[in-house]
C-alpha positions in Angstrom: 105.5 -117.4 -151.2 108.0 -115.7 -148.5 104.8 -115.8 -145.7 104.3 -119.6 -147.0 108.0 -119.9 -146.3 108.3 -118.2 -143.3 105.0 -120.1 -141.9 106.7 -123.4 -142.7 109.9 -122.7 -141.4 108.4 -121.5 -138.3 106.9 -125.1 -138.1 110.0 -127.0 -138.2 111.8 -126.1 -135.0 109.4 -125.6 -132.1 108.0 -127.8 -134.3 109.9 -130.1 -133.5 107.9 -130.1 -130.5 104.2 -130.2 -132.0 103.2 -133.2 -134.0 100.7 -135.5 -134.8 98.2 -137.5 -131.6 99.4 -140.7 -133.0 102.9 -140.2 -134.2 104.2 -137.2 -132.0 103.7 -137.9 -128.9 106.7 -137.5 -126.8 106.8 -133.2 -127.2 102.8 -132.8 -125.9 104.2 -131.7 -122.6 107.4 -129.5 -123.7 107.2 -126.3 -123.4 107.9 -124.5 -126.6 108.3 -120.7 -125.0 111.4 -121.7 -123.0 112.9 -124.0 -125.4 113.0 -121.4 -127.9 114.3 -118.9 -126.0 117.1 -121.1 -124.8 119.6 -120.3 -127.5 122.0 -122.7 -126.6 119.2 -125.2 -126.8 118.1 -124.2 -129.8 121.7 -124.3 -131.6 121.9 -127.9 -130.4 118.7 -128.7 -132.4 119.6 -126.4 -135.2 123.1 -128.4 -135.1 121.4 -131.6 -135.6 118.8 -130.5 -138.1 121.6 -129.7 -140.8 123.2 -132.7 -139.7 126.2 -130.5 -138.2 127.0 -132.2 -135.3 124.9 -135.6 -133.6 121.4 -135.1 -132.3 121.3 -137.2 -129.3 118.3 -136.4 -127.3 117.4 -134.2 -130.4 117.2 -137.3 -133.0 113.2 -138.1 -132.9 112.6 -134.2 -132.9 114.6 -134.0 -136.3 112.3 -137.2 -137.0 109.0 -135.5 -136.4 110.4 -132.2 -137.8 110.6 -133.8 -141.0 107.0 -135.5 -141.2 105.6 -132.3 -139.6 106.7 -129.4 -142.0 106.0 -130.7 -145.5 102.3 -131.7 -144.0 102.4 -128.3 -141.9 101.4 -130.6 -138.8 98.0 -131.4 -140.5 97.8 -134.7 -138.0 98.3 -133.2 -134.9 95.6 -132.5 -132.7 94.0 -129.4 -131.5 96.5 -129.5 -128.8 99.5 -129.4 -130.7 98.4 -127.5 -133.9 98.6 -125.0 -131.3 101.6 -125.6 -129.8 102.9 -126.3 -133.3 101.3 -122.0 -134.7 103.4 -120.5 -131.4 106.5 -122.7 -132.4 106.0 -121.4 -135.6 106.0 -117.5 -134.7 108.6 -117.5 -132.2 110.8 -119.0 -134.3 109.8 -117.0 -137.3 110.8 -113.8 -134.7 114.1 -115.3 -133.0 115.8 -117.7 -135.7 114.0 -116.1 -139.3 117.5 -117.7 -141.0 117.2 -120.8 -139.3 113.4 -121.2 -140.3 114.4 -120.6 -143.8 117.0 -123.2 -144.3 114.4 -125.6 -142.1 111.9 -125.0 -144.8 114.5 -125.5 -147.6 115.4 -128.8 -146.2 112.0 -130.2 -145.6 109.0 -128.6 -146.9 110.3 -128.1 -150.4 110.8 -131.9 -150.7 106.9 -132.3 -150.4 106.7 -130.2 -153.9 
């Protein structure tokens, strides 16, 4: 259960830059290493993912976030399945908190 969670937390954020060929296509050409790394970046997204503070840019990521973590990015193409696993890890390493309350949020609802 805690791998499960930590897999789908890891999902949501860089996530947020993985989804599926036909839905999530604006984040095929982000890269995930430096967005995660950015923390300032990543507590703007993190802001806007609990709903703490406007999204702007950020507000079709939440989008996607949500449709990709309770399906674990099962549309997504080979591509960004990929891109989606690496999200996953990094933010599993960097923001382990973060994923969990990601997962609490939006995989859980899928149950």
């Amino acid at each position: 259960m805690k791998l499960f969670l930590v897999i789908c937390l890891c999902s949501v954020l860089s996530v947020a830059v993985l989804a599926a060929e036909t839905v999530y296509t604006n984040y095929d050409e982000v890269n995930v290493e430096s967005m995660i790394m950015d923390d300032k970046k990543m507590k703007v997204i993190f802001d806007c993912i609990f709903d703490r503070a406007p999204c702007g840019d950020y507000q079709k990521l939440k989008d996607e976030i949500a449709q990709m973590v309770p399906t674990d990015c099962s549309e997504c193409s080979p591509k960004q399945r990929a891109k989606y696993n690496l999200a996953k890890l990094m933010v599993a390493e960097r923001y382990p908190k973060e994923l969990e309350q990601v997962i609490k949020k939006y995989a859980l609802k899928s149950e």
